[in-house]
C-alpha positions as CSV (number, residue, x, y, z in Angstrom):
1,X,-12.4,-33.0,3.5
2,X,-9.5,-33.5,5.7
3,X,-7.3,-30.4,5.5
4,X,-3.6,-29.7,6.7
5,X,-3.3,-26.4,9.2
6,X,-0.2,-26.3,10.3
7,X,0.5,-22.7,11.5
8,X,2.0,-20.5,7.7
9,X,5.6,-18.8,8.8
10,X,7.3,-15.8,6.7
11,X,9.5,-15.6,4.7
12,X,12.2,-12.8,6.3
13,X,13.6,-10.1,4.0
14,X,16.9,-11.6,4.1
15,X,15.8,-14.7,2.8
16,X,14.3,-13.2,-0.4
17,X,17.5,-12.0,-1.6
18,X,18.7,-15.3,-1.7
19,X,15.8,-16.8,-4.3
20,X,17.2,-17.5,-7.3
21,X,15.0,-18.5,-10.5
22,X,14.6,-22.4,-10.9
23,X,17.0,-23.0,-13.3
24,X,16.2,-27.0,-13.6
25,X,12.4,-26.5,-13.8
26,X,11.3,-29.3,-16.5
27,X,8.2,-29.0,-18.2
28,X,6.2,-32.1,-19.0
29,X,6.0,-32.9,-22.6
30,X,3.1,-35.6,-22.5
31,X,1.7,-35.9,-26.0
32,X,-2.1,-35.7,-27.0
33,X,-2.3,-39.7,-27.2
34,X,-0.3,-40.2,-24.3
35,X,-3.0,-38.2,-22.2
36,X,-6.2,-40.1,-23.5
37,X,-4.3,-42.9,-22.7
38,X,-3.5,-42.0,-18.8
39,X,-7.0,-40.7,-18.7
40,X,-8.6,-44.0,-20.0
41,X,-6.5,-46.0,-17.2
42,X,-6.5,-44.1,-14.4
43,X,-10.2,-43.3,-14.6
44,X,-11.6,-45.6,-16.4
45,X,-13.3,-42.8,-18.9
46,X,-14.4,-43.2,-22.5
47,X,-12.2,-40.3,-24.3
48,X,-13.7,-39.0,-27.3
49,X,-11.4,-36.2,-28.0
50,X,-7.9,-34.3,-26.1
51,X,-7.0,-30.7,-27.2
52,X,-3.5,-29.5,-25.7
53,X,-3.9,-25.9,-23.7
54,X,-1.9,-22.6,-23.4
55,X,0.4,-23.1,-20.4
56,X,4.0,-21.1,-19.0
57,X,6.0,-24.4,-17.5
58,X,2.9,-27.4,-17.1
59,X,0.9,-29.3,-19.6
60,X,-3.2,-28.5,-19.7
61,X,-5.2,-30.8,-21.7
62,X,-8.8,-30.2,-22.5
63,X,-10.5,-34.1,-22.0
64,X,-13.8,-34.6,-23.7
65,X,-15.6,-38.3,-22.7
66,X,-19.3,-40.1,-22.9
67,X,-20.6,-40.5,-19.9
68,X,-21.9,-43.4,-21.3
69,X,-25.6,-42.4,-21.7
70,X,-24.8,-40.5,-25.0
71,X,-23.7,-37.4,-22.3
72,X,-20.7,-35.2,-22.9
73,X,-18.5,-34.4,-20.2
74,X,-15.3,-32.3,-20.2
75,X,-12.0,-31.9,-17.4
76,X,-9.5,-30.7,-17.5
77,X,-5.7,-32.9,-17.3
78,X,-3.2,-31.4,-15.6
79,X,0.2,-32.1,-16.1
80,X,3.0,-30.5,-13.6
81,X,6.1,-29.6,-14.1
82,X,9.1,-31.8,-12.4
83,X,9.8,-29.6,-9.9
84,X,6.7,-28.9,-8.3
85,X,5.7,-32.3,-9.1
86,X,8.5,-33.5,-6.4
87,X,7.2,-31.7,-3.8
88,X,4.3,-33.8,-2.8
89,X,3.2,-31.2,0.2
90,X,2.2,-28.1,-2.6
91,X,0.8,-31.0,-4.9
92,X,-1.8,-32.4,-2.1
93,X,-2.0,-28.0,-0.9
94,X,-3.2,-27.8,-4.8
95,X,-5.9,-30.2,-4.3
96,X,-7.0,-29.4,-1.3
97,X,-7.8,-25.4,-2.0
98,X,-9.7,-26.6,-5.0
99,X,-11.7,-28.3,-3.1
100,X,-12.0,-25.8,0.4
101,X,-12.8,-23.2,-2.2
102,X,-15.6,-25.4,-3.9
103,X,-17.3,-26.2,-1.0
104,X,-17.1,-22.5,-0.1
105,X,-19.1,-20.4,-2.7
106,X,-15.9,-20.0,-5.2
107,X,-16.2,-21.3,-8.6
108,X,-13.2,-23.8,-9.8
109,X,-12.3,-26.9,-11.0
110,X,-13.4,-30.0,-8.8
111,X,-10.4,-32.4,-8.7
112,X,-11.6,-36.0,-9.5
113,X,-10.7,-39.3,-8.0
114,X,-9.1,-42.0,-10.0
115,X,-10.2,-45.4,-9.8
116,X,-7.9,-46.1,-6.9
117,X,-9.6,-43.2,-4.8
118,X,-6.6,-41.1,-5.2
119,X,-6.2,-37.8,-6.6
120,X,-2.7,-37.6,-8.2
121,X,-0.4,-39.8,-9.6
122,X,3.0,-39.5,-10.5
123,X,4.2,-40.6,-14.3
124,X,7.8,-40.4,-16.1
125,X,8.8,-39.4,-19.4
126,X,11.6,-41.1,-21.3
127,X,14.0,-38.9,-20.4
128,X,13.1,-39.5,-16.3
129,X,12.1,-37.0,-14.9
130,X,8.6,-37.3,-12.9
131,X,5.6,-35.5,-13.4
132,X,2.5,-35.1,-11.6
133,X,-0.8,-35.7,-13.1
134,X,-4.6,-35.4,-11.6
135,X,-7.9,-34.6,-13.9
136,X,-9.9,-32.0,-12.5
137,X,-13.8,-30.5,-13.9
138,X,-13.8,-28.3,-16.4
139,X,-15.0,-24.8,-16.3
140,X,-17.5,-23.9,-18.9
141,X,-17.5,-20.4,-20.8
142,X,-14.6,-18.1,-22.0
143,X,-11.4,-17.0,-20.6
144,X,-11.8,-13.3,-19.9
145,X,-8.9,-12.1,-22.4
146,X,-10.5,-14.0,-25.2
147,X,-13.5,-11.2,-25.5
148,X,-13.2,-8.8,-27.7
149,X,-12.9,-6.0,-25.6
150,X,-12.9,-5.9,-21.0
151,X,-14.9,-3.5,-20.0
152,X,-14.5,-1.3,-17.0
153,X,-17.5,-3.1,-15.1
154,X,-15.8,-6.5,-15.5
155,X,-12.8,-5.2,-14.5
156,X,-14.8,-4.1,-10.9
157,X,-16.4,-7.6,-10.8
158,X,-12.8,-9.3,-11.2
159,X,-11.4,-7.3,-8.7
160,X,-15.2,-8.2,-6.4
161,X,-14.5,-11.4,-7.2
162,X,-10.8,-11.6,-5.8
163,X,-11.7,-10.3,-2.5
164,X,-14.6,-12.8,-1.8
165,X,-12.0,-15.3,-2.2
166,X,-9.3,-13.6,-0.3
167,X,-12.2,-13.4,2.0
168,X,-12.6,-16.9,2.0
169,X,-9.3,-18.3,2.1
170,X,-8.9,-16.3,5.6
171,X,-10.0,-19.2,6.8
172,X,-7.6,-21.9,4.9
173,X,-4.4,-23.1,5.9
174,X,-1.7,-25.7,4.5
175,X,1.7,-26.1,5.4
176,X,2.3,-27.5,1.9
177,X,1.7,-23.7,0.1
178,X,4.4,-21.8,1.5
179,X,6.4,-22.7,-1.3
180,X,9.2,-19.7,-0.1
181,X,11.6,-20.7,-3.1
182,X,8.8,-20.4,-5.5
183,X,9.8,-18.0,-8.9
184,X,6.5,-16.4,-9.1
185,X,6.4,-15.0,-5.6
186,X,6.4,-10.8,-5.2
187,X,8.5,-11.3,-1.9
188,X,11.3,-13.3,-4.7
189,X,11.0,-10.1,-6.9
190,X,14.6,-8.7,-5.5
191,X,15.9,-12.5,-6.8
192,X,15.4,-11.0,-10.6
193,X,19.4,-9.0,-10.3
194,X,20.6,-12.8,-10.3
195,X,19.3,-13.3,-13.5
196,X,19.3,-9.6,-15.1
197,X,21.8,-10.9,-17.1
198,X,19.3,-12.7,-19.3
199,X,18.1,-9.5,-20.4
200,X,20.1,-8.7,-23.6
201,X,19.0,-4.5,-24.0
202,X,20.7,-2.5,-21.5
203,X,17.7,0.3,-21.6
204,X,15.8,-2.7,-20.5
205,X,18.0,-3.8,-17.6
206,X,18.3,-0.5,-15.9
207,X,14.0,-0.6,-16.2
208,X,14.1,-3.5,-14.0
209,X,17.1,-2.8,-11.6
210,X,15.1,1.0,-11.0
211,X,11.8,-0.9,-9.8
212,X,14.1,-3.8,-8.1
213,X,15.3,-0.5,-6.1
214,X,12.3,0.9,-4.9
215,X,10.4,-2.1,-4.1
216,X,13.7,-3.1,-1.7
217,X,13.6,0.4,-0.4
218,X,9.7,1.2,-0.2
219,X,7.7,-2.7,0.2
220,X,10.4,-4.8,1.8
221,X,10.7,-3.0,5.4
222,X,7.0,-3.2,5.5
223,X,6.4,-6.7,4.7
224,X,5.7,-7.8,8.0
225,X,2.9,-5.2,8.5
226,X,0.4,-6.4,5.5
227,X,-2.3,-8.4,6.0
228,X,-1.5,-12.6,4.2
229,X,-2.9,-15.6,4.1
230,X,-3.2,-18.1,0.7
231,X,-3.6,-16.4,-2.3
232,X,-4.3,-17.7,-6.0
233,X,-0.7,-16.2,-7.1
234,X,-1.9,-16.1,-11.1
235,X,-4.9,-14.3,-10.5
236,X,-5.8,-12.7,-14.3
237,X,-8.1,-12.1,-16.9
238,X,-6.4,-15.5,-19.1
239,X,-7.6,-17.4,-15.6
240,X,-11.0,-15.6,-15.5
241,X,-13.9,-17.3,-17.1
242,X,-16.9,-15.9,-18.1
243,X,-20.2,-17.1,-19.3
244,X,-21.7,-14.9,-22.1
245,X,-25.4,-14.9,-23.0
246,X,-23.9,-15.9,-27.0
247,X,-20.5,-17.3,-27.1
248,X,-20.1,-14.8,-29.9
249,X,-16.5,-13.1,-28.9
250,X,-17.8,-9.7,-30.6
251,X,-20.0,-9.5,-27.6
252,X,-18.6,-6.5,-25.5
253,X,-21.6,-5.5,-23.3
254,X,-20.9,-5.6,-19.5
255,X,-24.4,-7.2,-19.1
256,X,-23.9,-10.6,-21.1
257,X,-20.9,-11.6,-19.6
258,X,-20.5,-13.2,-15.7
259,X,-17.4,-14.8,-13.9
260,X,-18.6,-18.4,-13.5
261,X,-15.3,-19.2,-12.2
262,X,-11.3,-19.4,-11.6
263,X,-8.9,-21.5,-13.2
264,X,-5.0,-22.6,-12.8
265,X,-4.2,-22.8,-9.1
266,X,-0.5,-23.8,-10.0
267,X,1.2,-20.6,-8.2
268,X,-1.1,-21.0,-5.1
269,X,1.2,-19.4,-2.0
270,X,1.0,-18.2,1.2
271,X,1.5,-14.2,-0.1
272,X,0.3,-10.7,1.4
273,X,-3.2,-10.3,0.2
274,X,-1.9,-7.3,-1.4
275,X,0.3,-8.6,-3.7
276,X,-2.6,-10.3,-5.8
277,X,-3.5,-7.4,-6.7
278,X,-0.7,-5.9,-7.7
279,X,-0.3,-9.0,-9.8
280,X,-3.8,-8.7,-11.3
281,X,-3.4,-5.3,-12.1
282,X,-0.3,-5.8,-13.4
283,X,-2.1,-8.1,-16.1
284,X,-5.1,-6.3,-16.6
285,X,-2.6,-3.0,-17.7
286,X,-0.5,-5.2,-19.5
287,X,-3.5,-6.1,-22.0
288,X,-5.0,-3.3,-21.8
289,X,-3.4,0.0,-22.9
290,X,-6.6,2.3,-23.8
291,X,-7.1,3.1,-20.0
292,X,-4.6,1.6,-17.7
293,X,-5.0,4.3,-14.7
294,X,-9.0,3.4,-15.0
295,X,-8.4,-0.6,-15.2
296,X,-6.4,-0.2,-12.2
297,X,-8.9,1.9,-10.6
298,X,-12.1,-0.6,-11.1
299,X,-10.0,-3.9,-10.2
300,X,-9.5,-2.0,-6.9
301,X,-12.9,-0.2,-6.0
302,X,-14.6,-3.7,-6.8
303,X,-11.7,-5.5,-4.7
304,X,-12.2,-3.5,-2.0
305,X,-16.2,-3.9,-1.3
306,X,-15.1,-7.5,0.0
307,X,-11.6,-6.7,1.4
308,X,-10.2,-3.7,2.3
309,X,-6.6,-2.4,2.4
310,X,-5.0,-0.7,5.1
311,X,-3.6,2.6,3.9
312,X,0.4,1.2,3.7
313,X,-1.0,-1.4,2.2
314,X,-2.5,1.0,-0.8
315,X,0.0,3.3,-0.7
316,X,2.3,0.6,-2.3
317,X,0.3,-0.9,-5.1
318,X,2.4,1.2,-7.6
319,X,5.3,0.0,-7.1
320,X,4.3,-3.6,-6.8
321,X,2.6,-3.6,-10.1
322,X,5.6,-2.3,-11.4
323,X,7.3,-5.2,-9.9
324,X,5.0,-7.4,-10.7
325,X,6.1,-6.6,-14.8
326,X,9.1,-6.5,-14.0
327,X,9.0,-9.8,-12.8
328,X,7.1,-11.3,-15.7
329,X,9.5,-9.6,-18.3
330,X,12.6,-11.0,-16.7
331,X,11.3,-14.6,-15.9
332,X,10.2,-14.5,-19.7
333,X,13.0,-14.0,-21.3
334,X,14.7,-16.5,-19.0
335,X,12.5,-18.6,-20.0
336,X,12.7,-18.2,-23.7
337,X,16.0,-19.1,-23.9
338,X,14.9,-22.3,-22.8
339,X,11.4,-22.7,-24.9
340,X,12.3,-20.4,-27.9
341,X,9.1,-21.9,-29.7
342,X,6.7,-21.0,-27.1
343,X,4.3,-18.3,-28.7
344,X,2.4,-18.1,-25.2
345,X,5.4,-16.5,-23.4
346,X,6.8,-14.7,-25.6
347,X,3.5,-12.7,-26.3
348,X,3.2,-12.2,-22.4
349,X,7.1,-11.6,-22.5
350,X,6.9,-8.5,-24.7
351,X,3.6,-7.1,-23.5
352,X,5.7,-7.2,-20.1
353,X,8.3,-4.6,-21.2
354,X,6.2,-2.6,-23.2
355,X,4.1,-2.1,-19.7
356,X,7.0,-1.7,-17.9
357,X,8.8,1.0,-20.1
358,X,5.4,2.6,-20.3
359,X,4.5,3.0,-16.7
360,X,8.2,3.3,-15.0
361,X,6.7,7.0,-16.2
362,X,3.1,7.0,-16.3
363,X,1.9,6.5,-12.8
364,X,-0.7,3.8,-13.1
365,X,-2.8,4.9,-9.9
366,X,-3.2,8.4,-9.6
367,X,-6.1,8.2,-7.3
368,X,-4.4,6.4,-4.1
């Protein structure tokens, strides 16, 4: 594998305030049929069956084909959003971490060629806008939010999990994943004021502009200092998969359930290591309100037996976490006014500010 290592830059502080949320971001709206069809001409595979996935701004399509030897096979069809689609540097990056990671002990989908020996291609809808498409293996097993109950062991392998491939990716470059602009990176957490407007409850609003304040005061003038390199950017328990010893969901036992791998590289960025966890904490409280200090305690104890933190770096995981919600609640509800349908974000919308409103209170580390 040929990979791209031009030298990462950062991002300065000044240029984060300047971020704004992408307000002509156009998700792909491919149909069930449509995709069969793509699948059946850009691959040449015999499609027995297409079943649409969750997804915040892309299209995921669950393809099931014969091998033709009466075997089942099953990938996954991606489907990117026009934006990101147009910037052909972070589609190739995409591809190219899937497959540095693969060949380096991590666990993720495998992009495939199509028949022409290329990995993506680039389709239109009717209305014109251009999205990118590539098919890539499909994990087998159960997304970790889907069991019936995480358990404070998984919680220490996720976060073991995360450091091997922070670990890892130390050794991974690609000028194409910088992706400064991107709406999902922490250091664009300060662009949320822009948009604080979309935030109807003024309770709510002050939530956000409190954190916003702290992480400019406390995170920003040390954002040269932490340790960064590539980082998954989504890295949570929807993203997780597991392999139980009986796909029965009811099954709870730390012992019958192991990550066999990582899914949805689409907010891949070159990030401060730290940050991912922030963000995966920040989703791991979010779903889970029973224990949230003791979550947050186990994703970092099992993170930190791979990678370790510096102590600046630790001492500002509260705050980022916070951001992190912040971040989700207000990109949400942005988001909502443009998908009002969309039962996936506005479930992850609302857990957001419950979190939020919760913990702005109630430290969520109280052993750093």
């Amino acid at each position: 594998m040929t990979e791209n290592r031009s030298k990462q830059s950062e991002p300065s502080p000044e240029t984060q305030h300047k971020i704004t949320l992408d307000e002509d971001q156009v998700p792909p709206s491919f149909t069930a049929e449509e995709a069969k069809q793509l699948v059946a001409r850009l691959y040449g595979l015999n499609v027995q069956n297409v079943t649409e996935l969750d997804s915040f701004l892309d299209q995921n399509f669950r393809i099931t084909v014969t091998d033709g030897s009466d075997g089942i096979l099953d990938y996954t069809m991606k489907i990117i959003n026009a934006k990101d689609s147009s910037n052909e540097g972070f589609m190739q990056g995409m591809i190219d971490i899937l497959l540095y990671l693969e060949e380096n002990g991590i666990s993720c989908p495998k992009p495939v060629k199509m028949l022409n020996g290329n990995y993506l291609s680039k389709h239109a809808t009717p209305g014109g806008a251009e999205h990118a498409i590539y098919l890539q293996t499909y994990i087998h097993g159960v997304p970790l939010n889907e069991l019936k109950e995480i358990s404070l062991p998984q919680c220490y392998s996720v976060g073991a999990y995360l450091g091997r491939m922070h670990k890892a990716l130390q050794g991974f470059e690609h000028c194409g994943l910088q992706n400064e602009k991107g709406q999902w990176r922490m250091e664009n957490v300060c662009a949320l004021k822009n948009y604080i407007q979309e935030v109807c409850d003024e309770d709510q609003r002050q939530l956000v502009l409190t954190v916003l304040k702290s992480f400019e005061d406390n995170v920003v003038p040390l954002y040269s200092s932490f340790h960064k390199g590539i980082i998954h950017g989504d890295y949570r328990a929807a993203n997780v998969i597991v392999q139980p010893n009986d796909i029965d969901k009811s099954v709870t036992s730390e012992h019958t359930h192991a990550i066999t791998g990582l899914i949805d590289f689409g907010d891949v960025t070159f990030s401060c290591f730290m940050f991912e966890i922030a963000i995966t904490t920040a989703h791991f409280v979010m779903e889970e309100s029973k224990n949230p200090s003791l979550v947050a305690e186990r994703v970092l104890a099992g993170y930190e037996t791979e990678f370790s933190l510096t102590d600046q770096e630790r001492a500002q995981l509260e705050v980022c976490t916070l951001a992190r919600m912040a971040q989700v609640a207000v990109v949400g509800s942005f988001e909502l006014q443009k998908q009002p349908t969309n039962e996936y974000v506005k479930e992850i919308t609302t857990m957001a500010w419950k979190s939020l409103k919760r913990h702005i209170k109630e430290p969520i580390y109280k052993k750093l």
